[in-house]
DSSP file (Angstrom, degrees, kcal/mol; ACC not computed):
  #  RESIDUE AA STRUCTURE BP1 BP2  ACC     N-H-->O    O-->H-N    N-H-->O    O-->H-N    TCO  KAPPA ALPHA  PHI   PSI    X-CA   Y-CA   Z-CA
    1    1 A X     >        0   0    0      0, 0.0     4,-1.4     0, 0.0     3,-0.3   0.000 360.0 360.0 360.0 -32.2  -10.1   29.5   -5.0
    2    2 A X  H  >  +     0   0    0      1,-0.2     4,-3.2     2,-0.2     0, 0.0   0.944 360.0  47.5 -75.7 -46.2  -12.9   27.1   -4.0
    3    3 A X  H  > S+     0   0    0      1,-0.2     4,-0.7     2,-0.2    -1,-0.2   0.760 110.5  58.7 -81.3  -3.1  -13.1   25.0   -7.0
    4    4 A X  H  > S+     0   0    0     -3,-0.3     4,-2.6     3,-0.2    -1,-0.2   0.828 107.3  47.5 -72.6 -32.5   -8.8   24.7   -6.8
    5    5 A X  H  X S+     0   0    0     -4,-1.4     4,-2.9     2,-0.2    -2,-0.2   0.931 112.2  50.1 -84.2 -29.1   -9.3   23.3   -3.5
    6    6 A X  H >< S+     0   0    0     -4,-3.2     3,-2.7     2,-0.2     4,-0.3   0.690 114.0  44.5 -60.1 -97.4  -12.2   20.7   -5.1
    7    7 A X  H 3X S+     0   0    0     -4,-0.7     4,-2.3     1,-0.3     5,-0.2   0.357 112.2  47.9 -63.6 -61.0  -10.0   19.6   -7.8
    8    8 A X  H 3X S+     0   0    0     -4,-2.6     4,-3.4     2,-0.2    -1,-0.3   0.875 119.0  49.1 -55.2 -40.7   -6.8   19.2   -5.3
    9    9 A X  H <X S+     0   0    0     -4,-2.9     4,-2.7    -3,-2.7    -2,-0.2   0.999 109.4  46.0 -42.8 -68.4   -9.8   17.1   -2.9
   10   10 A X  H  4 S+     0   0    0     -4,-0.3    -2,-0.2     1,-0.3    -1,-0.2   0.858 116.6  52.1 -73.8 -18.0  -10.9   15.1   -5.6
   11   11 A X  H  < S+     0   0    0     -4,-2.3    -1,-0.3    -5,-0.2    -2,-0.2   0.969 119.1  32.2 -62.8 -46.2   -6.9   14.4   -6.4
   12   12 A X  H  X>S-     0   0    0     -4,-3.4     4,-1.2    -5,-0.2     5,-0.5   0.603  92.0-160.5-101.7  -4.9   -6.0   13.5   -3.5
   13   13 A X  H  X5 -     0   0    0     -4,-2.7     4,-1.1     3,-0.3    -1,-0.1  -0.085  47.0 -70.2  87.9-173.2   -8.8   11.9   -2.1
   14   14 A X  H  >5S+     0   0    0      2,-0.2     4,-1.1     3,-0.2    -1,-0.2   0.761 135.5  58.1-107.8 -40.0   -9.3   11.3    1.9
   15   15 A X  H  45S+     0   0    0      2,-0.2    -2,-0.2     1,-0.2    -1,-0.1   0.975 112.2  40.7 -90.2 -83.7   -6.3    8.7    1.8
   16   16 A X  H >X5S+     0   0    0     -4,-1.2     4,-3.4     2,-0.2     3,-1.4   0.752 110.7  56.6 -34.5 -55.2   -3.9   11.7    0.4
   17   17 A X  H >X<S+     0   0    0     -4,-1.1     4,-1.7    -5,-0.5     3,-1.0   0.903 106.9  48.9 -60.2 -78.9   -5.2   14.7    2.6
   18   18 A X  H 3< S+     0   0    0     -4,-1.1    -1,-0.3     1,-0.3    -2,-0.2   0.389 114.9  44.5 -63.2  12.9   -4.5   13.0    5.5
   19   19 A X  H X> S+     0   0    0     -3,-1.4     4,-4.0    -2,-0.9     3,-0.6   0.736 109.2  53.3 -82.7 -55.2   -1.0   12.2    4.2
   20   20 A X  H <X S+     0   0    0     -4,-3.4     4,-0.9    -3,-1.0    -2,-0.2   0.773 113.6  47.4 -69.1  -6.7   -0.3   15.4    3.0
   21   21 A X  H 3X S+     0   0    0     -4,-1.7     4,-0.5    -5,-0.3    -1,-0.2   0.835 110.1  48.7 -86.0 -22.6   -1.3   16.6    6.5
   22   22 A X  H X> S+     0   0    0     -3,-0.6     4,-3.7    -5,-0.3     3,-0.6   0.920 113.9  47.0 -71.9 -52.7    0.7   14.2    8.5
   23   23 A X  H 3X S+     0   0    0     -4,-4.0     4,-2.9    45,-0.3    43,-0.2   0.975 107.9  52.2 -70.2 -61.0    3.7   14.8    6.5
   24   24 A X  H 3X S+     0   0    0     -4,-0.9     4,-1.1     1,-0.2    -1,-0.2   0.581 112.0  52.9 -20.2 -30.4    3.5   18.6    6.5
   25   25 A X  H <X S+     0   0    0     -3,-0.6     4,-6.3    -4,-0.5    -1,-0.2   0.861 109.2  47.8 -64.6 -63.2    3.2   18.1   10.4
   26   26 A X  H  X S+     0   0    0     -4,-3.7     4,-3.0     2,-0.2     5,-0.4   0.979 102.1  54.4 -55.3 -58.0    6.1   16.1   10.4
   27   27 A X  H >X S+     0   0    0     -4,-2.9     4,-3.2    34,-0.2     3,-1.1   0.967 113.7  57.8 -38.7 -71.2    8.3   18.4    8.3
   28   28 A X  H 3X S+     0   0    0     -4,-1.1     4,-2.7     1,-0.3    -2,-0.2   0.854 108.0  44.0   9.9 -83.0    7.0   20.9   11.4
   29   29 A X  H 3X S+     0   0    0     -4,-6.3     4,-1.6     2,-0.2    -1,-0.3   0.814 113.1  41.9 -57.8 -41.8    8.1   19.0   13.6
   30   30 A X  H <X S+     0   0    0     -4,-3.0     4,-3.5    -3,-1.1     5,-0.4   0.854 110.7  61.4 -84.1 -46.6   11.6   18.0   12.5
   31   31 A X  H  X S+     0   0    0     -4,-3.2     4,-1.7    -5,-0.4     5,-0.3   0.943 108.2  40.4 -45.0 -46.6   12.3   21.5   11.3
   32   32 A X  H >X S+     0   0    0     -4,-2.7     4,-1.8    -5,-0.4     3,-0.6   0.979 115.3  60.2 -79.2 -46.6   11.7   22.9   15.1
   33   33 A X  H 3X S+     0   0    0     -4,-1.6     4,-0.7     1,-0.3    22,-0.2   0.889 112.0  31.7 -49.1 -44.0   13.8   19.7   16.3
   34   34 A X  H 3< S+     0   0    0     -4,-3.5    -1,-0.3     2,-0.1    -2,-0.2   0.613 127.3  43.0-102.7   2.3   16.9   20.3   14.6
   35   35 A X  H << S+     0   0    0     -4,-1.7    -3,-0.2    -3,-0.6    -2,-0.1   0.800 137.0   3.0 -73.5 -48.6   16.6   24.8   14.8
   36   36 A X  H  < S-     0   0    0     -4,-1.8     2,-0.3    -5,-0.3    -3,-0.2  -0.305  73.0-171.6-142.0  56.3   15.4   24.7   18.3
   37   37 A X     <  -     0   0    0     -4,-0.7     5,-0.1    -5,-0.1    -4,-0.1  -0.300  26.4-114.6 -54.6 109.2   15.2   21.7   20.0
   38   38 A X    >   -     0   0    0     -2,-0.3     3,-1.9     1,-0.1    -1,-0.1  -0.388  19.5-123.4 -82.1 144.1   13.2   21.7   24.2
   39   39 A X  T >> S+     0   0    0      1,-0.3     4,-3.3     2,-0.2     3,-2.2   0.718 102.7  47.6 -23.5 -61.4   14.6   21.1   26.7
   40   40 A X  H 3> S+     0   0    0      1,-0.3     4,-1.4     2,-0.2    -1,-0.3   0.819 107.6  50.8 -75.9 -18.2   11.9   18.0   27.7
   41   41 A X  H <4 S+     0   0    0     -3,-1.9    -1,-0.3     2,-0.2    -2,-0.2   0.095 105.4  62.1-132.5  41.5   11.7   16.2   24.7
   42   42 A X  H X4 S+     0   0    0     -3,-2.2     3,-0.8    -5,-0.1    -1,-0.2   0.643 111.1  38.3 -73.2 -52.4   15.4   16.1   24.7
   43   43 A X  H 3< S+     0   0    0     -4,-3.3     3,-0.3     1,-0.2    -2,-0.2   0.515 108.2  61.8 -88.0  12.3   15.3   14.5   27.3
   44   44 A X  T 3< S+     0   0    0     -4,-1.4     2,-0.6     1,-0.2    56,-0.3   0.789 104.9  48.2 -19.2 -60.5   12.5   12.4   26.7
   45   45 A X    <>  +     0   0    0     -3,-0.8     4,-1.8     1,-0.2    -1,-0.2  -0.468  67.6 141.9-109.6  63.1   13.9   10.7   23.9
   46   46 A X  H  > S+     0   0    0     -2,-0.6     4,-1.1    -3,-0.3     5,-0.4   0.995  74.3  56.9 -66.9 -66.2   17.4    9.9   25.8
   47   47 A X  H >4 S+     0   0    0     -3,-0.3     3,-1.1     1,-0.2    -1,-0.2   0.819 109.6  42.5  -3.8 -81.2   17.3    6.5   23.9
   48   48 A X  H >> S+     0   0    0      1,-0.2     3,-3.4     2,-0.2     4,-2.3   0.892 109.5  51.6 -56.7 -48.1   17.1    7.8   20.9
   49   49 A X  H 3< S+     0   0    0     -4,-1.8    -1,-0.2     1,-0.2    -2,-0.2   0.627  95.0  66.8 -89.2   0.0   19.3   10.2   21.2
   50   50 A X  T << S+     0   0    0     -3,-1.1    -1,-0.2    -4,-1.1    -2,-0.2   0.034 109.7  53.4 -69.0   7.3   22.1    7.9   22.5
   51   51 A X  T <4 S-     0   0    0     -3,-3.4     2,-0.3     1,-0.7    -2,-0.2   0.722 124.9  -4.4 -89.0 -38.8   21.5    6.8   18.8
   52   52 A X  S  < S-     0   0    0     -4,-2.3    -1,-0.7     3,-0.0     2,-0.3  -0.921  86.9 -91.2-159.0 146.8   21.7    9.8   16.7
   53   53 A X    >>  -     0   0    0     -2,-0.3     3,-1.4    -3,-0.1     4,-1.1  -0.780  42.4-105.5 -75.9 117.0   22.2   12.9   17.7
   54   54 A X  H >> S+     0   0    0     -2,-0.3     3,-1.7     1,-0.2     4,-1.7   0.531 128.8  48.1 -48.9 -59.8   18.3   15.4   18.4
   55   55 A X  H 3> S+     0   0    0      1,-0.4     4,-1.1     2,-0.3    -1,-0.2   0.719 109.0  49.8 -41.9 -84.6   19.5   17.1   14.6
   56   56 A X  H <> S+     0   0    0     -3,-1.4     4,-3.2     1,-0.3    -1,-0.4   0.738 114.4  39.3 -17.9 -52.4   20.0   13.6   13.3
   57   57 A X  H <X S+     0   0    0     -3,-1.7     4,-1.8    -4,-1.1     3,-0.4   0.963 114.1  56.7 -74.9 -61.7   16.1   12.4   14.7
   58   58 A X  H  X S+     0   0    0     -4,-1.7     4,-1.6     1,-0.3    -2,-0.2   0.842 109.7  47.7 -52.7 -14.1   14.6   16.3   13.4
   59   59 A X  H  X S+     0   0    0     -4,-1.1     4,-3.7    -5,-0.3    -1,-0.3   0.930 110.3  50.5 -74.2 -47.1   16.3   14.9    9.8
   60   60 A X  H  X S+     0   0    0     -4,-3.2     4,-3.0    -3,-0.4    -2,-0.2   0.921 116.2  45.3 -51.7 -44.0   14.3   11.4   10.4
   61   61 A X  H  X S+     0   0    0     -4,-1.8     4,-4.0     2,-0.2     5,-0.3   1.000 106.4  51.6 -51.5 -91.5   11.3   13.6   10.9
   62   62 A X  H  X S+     0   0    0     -4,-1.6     4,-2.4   -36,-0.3    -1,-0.2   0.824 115.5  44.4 -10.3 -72.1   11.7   15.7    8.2
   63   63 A X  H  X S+     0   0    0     -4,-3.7     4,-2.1     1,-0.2    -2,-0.2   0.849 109.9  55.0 -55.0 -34.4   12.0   12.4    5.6
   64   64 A X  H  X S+     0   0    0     -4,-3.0     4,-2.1    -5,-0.2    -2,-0.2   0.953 106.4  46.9 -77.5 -44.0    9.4   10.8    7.1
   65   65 A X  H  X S+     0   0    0     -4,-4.0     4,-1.7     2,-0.3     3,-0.2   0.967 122.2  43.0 -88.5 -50.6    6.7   14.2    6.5
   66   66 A X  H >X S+     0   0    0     -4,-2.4     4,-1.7    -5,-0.3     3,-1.4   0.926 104.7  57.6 -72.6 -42.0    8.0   14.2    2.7
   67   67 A X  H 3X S+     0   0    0     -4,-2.1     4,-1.6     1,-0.3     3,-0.4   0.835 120.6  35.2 -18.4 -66.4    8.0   10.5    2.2
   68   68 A X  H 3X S+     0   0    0     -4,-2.1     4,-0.6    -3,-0.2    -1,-0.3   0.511 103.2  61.6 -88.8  -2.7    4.3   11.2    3.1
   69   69 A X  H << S+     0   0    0     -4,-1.7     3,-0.3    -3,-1.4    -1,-0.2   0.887 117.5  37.9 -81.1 -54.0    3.9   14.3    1.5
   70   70 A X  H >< S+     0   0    0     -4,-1.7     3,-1.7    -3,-0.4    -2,-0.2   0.924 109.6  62.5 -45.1 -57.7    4.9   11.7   -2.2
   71   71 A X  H >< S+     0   0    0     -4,-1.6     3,-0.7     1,-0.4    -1,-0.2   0.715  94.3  56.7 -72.2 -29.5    3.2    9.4   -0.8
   72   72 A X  T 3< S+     0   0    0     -4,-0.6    -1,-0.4    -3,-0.3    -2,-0.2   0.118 106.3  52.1 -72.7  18.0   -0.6   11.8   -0.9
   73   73 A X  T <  S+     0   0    0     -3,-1.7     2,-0.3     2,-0.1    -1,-0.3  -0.134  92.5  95.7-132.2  65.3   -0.5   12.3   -4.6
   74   74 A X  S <  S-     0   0    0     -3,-0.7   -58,-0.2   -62,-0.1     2,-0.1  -0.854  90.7 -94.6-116.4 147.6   -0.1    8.4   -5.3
   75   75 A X    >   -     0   0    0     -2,-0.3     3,-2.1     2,-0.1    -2,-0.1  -0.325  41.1-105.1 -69.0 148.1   -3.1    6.3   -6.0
   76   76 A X  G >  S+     0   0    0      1,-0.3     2,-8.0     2,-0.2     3,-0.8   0.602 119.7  50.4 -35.4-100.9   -4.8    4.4   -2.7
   77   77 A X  G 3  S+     0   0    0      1,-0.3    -1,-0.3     2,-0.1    -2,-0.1   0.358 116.3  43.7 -52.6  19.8   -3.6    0.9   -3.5
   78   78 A X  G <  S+     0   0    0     -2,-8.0    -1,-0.3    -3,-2.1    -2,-0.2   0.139  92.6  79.9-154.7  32.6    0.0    2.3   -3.9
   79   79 A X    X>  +     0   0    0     -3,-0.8     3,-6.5     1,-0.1     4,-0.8   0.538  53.7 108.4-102.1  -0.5    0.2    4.5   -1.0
   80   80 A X  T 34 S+     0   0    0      1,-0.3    -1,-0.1    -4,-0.2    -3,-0.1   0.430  72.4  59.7 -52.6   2.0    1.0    1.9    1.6
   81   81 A X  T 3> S+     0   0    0      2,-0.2     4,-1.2     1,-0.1    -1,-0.3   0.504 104.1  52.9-102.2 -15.0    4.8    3.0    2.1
   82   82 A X  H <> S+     0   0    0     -3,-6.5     4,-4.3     1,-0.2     5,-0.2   0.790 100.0  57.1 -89.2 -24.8    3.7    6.5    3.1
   83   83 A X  H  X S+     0   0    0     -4,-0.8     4,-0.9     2,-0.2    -1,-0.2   0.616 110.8  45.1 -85.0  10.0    1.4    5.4    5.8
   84   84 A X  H >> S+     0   0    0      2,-0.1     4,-1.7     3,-0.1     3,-0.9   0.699 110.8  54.6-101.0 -73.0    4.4    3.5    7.5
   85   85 A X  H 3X S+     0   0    0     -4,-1.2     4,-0.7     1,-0.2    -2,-0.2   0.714 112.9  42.7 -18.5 -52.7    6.4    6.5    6.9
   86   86 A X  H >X S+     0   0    0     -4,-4.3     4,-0.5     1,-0.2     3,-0.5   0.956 123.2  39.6 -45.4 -52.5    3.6    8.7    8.8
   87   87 A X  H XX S+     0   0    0     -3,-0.9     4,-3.7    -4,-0.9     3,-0.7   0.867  99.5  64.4 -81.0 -37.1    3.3    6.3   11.3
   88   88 A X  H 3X S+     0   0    0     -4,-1.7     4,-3.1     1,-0.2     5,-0.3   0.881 100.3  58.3 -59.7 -13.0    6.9    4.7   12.3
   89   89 A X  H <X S+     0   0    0     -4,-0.7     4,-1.8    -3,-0.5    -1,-0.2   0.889 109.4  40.8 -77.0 -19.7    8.4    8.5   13.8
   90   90 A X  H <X S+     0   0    0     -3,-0.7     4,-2.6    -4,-0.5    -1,-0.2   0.784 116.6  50.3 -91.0 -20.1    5.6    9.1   16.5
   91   91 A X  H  X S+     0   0    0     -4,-3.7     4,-2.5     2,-0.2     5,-0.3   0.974 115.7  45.0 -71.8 -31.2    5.8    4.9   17.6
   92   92 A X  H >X S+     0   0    0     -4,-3.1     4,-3.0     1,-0.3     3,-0.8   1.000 117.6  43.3 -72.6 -42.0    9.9    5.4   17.9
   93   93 A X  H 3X S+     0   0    0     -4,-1.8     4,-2.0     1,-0.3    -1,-0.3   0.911 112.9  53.5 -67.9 -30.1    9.0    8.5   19.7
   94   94 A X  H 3X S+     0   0    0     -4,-2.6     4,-1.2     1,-0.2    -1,-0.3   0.859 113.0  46.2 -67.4 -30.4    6.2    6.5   21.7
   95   95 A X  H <X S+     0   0    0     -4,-2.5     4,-1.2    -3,-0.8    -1,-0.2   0.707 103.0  57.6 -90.9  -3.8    8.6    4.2   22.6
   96   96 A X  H  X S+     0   0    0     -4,-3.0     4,-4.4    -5,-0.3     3,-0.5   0.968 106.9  50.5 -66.0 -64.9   11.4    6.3   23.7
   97   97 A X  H  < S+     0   0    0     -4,-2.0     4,-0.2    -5,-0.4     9,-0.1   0.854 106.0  52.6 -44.1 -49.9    9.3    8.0   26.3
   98   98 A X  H >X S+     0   0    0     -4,-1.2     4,-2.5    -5,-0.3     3,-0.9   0.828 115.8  46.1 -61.6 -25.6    8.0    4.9   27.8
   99   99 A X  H 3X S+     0   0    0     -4,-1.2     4,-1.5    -3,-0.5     6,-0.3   0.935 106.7  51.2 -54.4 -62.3   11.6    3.9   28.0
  100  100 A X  H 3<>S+     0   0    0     -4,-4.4     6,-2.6   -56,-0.3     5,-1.3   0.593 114.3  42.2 -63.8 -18.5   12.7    6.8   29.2
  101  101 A X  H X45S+     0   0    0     -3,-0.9     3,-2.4    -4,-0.2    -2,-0.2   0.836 113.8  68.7 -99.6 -44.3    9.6    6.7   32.4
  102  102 A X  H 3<5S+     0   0    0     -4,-2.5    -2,-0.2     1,-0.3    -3,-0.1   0.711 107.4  27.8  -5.3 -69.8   11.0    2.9   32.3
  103  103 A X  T 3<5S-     0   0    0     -4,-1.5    -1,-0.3     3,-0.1    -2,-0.1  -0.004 117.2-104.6-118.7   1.0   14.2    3.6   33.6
  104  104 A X  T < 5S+     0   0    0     -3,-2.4     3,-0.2    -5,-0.2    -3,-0.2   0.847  79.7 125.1  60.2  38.2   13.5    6.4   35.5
  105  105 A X  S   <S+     0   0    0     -5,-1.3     2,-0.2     1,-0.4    -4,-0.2   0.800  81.5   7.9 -89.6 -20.6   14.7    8.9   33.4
  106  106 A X  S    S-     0   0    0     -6,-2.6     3,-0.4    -9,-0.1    -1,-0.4  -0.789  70.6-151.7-159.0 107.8   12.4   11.3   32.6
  107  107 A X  S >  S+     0   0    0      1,-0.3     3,-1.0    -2,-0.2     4,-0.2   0.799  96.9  49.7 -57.3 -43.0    8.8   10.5   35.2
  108  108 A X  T 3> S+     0   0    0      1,-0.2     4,-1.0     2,-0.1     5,-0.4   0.240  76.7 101.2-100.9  19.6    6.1   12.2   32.4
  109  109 A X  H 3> S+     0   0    0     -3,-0.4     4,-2.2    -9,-0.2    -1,-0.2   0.894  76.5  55.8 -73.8 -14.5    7.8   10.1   29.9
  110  110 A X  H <> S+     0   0    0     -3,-1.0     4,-0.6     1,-0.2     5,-0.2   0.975 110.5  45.0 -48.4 -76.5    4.2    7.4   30.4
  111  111 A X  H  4 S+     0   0    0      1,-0.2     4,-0.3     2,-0.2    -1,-0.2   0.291 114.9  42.6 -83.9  26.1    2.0   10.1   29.6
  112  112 A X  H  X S+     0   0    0     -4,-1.0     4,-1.1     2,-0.1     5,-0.5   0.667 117.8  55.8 -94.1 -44.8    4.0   11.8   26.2
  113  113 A X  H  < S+     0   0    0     -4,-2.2   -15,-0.2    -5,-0.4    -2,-0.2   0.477 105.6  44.0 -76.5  24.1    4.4    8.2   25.3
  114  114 A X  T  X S+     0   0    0     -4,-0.6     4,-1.0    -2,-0.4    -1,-0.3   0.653 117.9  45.7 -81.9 -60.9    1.1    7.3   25.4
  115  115 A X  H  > S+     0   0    0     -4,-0.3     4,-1.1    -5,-0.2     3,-0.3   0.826 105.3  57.2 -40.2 -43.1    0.2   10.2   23.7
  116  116 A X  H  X S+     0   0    0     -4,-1.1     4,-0.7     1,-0.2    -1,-0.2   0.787 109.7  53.9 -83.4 -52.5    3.0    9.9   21.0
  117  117 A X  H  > S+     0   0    0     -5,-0.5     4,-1.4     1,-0.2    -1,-0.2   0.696  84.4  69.2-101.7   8.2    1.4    6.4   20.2
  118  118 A X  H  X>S+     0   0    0     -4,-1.0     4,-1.6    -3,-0.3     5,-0.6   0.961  96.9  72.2 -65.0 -57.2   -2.6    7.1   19.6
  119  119 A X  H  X5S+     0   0    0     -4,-1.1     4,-2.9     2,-0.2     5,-0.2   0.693 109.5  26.6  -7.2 -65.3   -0.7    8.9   16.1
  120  120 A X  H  X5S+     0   0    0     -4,-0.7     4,-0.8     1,-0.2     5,-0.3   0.983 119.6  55.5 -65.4 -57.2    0.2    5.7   14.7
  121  121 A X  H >X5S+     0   0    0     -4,-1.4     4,-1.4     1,-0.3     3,-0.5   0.648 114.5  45.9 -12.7 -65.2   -2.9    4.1   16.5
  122  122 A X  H 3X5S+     0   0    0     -4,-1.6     4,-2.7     1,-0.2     5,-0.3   0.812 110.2  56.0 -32.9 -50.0   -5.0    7.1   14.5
  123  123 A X  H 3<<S+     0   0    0     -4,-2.9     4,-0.3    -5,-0.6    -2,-0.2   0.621 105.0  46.2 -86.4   7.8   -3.3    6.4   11.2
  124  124 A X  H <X S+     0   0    0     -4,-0.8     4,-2.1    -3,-0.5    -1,-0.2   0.777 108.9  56.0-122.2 -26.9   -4.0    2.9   10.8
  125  125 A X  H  X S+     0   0    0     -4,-1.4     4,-1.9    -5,-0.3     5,-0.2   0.974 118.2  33.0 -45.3 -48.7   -7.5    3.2   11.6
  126  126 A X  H  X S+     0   0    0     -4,-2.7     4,-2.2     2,-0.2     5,-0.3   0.957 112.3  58.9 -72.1 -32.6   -7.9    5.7    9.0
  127  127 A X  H  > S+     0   0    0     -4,-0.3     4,-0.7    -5,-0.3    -2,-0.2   0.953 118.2  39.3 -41.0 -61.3   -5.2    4.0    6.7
  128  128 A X  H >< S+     0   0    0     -4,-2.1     3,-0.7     2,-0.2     4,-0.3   0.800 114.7  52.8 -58.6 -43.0   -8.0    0.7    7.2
  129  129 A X  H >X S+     0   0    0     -4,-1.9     4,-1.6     1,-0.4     3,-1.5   0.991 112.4  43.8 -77.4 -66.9  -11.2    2.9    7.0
  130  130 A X  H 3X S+     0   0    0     -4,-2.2     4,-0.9     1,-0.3    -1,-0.4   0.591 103.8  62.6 -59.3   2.6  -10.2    4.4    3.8
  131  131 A X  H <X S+     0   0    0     -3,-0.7     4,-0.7    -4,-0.7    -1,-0.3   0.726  97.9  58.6 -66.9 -46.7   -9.2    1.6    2.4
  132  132 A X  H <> S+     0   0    0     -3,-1.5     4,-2.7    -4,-0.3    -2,-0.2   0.803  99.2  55.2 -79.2 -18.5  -12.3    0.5    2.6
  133  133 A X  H  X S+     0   0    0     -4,-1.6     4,-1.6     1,-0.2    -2,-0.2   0.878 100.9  57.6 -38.4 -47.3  -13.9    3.2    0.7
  134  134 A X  H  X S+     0   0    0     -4,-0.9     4,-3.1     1,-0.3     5,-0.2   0.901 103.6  53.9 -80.3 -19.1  -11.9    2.8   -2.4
  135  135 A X  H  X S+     0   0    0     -4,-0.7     4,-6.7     2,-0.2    -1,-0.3   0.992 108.5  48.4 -61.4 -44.8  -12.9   -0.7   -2.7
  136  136 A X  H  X S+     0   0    0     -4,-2.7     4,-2.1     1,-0.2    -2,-0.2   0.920 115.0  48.7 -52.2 -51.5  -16.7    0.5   -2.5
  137  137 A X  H  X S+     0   0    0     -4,-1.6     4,-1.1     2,-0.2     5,-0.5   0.896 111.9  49.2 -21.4 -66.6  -15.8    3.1   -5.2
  138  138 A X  H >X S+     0   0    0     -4,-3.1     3,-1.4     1,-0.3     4,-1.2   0.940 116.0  40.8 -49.0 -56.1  -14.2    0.6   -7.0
  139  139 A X  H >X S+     0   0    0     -4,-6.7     4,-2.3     1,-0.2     3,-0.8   0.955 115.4  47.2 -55.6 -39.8  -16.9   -1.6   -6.8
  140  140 A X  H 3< S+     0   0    0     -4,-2.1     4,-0.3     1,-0.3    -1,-0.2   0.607 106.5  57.2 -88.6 -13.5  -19.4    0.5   -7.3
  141  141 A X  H << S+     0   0    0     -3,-1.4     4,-0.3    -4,-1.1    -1,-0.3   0.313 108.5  55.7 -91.3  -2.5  -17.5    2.4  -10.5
  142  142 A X  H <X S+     0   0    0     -4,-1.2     4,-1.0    -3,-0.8     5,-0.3   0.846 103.6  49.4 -93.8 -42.1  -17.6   -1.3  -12.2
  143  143 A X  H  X S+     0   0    0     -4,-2.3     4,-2.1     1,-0.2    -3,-0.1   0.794 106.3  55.9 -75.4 -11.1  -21.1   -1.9  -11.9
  144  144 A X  H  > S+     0   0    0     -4,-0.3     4,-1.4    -5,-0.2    -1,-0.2   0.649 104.9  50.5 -90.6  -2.5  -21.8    1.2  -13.3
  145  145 A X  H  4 S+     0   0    0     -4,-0.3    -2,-0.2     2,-0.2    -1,-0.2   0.570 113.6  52.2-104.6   5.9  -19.6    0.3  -16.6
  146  146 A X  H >< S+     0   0    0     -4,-1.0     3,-1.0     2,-0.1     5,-0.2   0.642 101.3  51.8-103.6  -7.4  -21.6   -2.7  -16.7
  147  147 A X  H >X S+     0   0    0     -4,-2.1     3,-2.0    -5,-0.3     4,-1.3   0.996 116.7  45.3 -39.8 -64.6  -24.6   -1.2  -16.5
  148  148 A X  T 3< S+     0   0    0     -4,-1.4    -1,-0.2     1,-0.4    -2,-0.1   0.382 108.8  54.3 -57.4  -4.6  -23.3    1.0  -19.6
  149  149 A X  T <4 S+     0   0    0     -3,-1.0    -1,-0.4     8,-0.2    -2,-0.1  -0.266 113.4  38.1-135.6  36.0  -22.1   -1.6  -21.1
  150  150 A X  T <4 S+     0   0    0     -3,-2.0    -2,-0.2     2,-0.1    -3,-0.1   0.098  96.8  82.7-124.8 -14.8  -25.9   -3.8  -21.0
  151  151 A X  S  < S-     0   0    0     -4,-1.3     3,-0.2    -5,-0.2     4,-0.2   0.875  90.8-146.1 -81.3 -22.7  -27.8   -0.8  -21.7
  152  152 A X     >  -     0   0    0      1,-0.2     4,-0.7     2,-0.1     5,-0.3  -0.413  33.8 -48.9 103.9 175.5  -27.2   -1.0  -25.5
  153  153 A X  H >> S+     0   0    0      3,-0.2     3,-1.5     6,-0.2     4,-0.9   0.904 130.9  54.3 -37.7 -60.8  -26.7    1.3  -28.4
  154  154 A X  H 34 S+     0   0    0      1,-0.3    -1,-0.2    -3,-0.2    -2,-0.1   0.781 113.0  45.9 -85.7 -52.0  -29.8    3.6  -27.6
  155  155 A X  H 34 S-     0   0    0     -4,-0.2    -1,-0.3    -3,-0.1    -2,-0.2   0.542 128.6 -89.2 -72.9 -36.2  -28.4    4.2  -23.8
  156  156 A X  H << S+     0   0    0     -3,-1.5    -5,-0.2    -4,-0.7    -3,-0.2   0.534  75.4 165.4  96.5  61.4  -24.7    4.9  -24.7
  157  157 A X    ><  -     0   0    0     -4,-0.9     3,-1.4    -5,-0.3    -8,-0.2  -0.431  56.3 -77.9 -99.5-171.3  -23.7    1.2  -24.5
  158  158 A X  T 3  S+     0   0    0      1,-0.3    -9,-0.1    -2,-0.1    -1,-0.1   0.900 131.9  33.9 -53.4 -46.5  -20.8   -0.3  -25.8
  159  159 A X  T 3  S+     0   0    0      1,-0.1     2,-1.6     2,-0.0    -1,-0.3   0.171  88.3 109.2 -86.5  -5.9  -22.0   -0.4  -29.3
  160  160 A X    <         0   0    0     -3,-1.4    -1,-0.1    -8,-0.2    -2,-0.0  -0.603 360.0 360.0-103.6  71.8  -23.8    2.6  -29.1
  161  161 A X              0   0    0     -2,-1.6    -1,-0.2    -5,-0.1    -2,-0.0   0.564 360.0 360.0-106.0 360.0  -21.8    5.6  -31.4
């Protein structure tokens, strides 16, 4: 069991876990929105839900966590459509809530939407951090294939069979 869970790490890489956890969240979430949707963060998201109907948002939800769920087994430079997927359901939701304290619809709507928006706030810090890892990887798997490729025959160089 241990060395399935290396081999699924080293596939999916820091970039990928924290997709496939964000999206798995999200599916979570969207699932309990459209079975059993509370009370408050129906009316929270009033906004929103003079858009679409709460079912309708738990569907948005839903796409968005598989969208990112696809989006973890894609390589780093070609994941960037999942981390907007992660990110855009908790900013609508972050802005719904401020709206909603806005307008005096729902008083604790500051502090879920403030909460609601460290998510995205979270995911594009890591989106950047890890980003810069793969570059270092990168770099750092290039100098070693010209190393391997100076060392000669005797080393395992290019020429060396």
């Amino acid at each position: 069991m241990r060395a399935a869970v290396r081999r699924l790490g080293h596939r999916l890489s820091y970039r990928g876990a924290a997709l496939l956890l964000c999206g798995l969240g999200w599916i979570n979430y969207g699932i309990g929105l459209v079975e059993d949707p509370r009370y408050g963060t129906v009316r929270g998201v009033e906004a929103l839900t003079n858009i679409m109907p709460i079912a309708g948002w738990g569907a948005v939800w839903i796409t968005s966590g598989a969208l990112s769920v696809v989006a973890a087994t894609r390589p780093g430079r070609r994941d960037w459509w999942g981390w907007g997927a992660a990110a855009a359901p908790p900013a609508w939701w972050a802005l719904a809530y401020t709206t909603a304290r806005a307008v005096d619809a729902y008083p604790q709507g500051w502090y879920s939407g403030i909460t609601w928006a460290v998510t995205p706030g979270l995911l594009a810090i890591l989106a950047a951090a890890t980003r810069k890892i793969l570059a270092q990887r990168r770099e750092l798997s290039l100098v070693r294939c010209r190393l391997a490729a100076a060392s000669g025959p005797e080393r395992g160089g290019r020429h060396g069979i």
